[in-house]
C-alpha positions in Angstrom: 155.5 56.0 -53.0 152.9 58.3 -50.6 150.4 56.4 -48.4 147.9 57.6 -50.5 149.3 55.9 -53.9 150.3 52.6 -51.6 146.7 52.2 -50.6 145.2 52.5 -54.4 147.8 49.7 -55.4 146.5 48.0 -52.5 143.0 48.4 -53.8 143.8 47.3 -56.5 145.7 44.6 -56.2 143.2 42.8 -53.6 140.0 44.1 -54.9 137.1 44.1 -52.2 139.2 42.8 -49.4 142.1 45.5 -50.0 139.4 47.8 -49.8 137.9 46.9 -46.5 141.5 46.2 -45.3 142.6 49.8 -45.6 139.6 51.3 -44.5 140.1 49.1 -41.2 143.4 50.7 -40.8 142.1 54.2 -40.7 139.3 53.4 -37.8 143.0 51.6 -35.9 145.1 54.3 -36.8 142.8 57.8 -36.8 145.9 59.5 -38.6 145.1 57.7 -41.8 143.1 60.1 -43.6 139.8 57.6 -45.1 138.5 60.6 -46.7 141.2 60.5 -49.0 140.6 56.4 -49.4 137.1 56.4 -50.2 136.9 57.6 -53.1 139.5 56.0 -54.9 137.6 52.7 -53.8 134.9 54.0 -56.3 137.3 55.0 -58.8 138.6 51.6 -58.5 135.6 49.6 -58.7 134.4 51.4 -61.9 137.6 50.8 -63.5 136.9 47.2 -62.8 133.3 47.8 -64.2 131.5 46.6 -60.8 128.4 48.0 -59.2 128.8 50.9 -56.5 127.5 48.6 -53.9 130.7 46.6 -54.7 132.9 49.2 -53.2 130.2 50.0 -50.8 129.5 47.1 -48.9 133.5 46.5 -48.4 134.7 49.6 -47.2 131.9 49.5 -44.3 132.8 46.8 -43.5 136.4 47.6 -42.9 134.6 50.7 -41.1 133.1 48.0 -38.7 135.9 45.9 -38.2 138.1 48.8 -37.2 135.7 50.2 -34.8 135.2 46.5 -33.8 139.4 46.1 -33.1 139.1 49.4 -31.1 135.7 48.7 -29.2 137.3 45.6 -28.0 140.5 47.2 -26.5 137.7 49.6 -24.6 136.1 47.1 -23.4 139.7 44.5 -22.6 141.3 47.5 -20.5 138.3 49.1 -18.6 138.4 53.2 -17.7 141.2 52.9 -15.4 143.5 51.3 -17.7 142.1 53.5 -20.5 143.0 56.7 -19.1 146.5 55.6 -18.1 147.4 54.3 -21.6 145.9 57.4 -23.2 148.0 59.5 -20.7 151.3 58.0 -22.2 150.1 58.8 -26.1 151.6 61.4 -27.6 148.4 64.1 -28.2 145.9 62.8 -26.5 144.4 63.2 -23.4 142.4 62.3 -20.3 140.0 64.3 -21.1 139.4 63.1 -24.5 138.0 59.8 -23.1 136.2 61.6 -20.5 134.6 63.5 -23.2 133.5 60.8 -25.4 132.2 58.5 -22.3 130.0 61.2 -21.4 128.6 61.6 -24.9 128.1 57.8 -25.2 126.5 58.1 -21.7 124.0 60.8 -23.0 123.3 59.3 -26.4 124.0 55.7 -26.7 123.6 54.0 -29.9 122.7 57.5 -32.3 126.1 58.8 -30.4 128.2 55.9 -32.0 125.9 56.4 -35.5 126.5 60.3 -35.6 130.4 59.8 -34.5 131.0 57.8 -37.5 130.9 61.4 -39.6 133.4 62.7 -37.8 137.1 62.0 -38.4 138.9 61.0 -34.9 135.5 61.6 -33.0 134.7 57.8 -35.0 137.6 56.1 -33.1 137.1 57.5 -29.9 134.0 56.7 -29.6 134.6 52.7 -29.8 136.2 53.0 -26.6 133.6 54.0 -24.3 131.4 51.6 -26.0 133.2 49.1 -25.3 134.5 50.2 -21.5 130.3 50.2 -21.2 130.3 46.7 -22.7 127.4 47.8 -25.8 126.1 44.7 -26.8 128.5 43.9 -30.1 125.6 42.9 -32.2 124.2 46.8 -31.6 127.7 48.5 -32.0 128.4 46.8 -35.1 124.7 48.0 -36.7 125.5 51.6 -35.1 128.9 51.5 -37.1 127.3 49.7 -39.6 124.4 52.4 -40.1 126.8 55.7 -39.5 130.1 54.1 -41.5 127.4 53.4 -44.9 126.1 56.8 -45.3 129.1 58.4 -44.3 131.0 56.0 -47.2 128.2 56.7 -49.5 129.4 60.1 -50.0 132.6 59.7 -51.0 132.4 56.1 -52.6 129.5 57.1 -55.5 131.7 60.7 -55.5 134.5 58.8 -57.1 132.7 56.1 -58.8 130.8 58.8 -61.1 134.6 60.5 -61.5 136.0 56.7 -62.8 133.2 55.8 -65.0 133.8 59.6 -66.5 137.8 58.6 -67.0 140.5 60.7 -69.1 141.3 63.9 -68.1 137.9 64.6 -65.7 139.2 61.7 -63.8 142.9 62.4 -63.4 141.6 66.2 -62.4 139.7 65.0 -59.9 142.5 62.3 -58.5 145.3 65.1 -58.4 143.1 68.1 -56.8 141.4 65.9 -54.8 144.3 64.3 -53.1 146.3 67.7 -53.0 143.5 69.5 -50.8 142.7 66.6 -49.1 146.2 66.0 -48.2 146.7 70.0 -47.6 143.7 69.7 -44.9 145.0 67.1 -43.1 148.5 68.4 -42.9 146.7 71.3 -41.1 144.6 69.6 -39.0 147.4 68.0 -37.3 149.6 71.0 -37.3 146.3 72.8 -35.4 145.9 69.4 -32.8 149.4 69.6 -32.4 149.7 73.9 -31.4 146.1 73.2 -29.2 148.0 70.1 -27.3 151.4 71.5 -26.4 149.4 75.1 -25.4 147.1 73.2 -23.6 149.8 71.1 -21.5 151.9 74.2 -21.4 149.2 76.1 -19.4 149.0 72.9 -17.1 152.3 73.0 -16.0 152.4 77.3 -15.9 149.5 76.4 -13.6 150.9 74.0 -11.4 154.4 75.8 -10.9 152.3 79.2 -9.9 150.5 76.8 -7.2 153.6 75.3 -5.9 155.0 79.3 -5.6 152.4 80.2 -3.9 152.9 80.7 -0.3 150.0 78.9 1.9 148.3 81.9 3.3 148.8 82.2 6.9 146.3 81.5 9.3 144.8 84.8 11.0 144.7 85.1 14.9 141.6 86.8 16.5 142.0 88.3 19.6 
């Protein structure tokens, strides 16, 4: 069984809470495509014959739990600590945290509202909000706020594709999931060729300082 067909059953099976449960999972573990999720949780909450605000209202709130497990491991290890744990993670970088701190810096609570429609960019951002200690009350609303609209799309997407059922539903499930699943797979293939180039010309960098000669000082006479 795929991820994809485990976290349906586990829809299912728990309802609400499986709903906000998975989508938790994808803010801890950015892999975890959520765009894929969503609307399934709409699929499965008109199968069940519940309101969209059903499926709604849980999976942000697994969106703000998430971001609330990694805003508190931002704000438990500090910068420092940050950047040496992210320097020992496979694909990421320094830089990445440098990058979302200064956007947090700049924009504050719309930065942590606007990075909740961007995959990756959603997690990231949690940590400098919690390395600047954001009051929790206002990084949950900001999650809150960005994770609902951002749902939205995708939750009423499939709820309108499960109340239609038969065939227009099981054409939507197997398209969707195939070029959902195909984008993903090239997303990481792309992160993956930008990483190891990127490191790559690091180390061609630092080898062609080290084999450089010092210049020699001149004498003047």
């Amino acid at each position: 069984m795929d991820f994809t067909a485990w976290a349906i059953s586990l829809m299912e099976f728990l309802g609400g809470p499986g709903m906000a449960l998975v989508i938790a999972a994808e803010a801890l573990f950015p892999p975890i495509p959520g765009e894929i999720l969503l609307p399934f949780a709409g699929v499965s909450a008109a199968a069940n014959g519940q309101h969209v605000l059903v499926p709604l209202l849980w999976t942000t709130l697994g969106s703000v739990l998430g971001g609330l497990g990694v805003y508190a491991v931002g704000r438990a290890l500090g910068l420092r600590r940050t950047r040496a744990v992210v320097r020992r993670l496979p694909l990421l970088e320094e830089r990445d945290v440098d990058t979302a701190m200064r956007f947090f810096e700049r924009w504050g609570f719309p930065a942590v509202v606007l990075a909740r429609f961007v995959p990756m960019v959603r997690t990231f951002i949690s940590i400098p909000a919690g390395i600047e200690r954001m009051p929790v009350g206002l990084f949950a609303l900001a999650t809150a706020v960005g994770s609902g609209i951002w749902n939205a799309v995708f939750v009423v997407a499939g709820y309108a594709f499960g109340q239609a059922g038969g065939e227009v539903l099981e054409g939507f499930v197997r398209i969707y999931s195939t070029i959902v699943a195909g984008i993903g797979v090239l997303a990481v293939i792309g992160l993956v060729i930008q990483r190891l180039r990127a490191r790559r010309r690091a180390r061609d960098s630092a080898r062609d300082e080290a084999d450089d000669p010092a210049t020699p000082p001149t004498l003047e006479g």
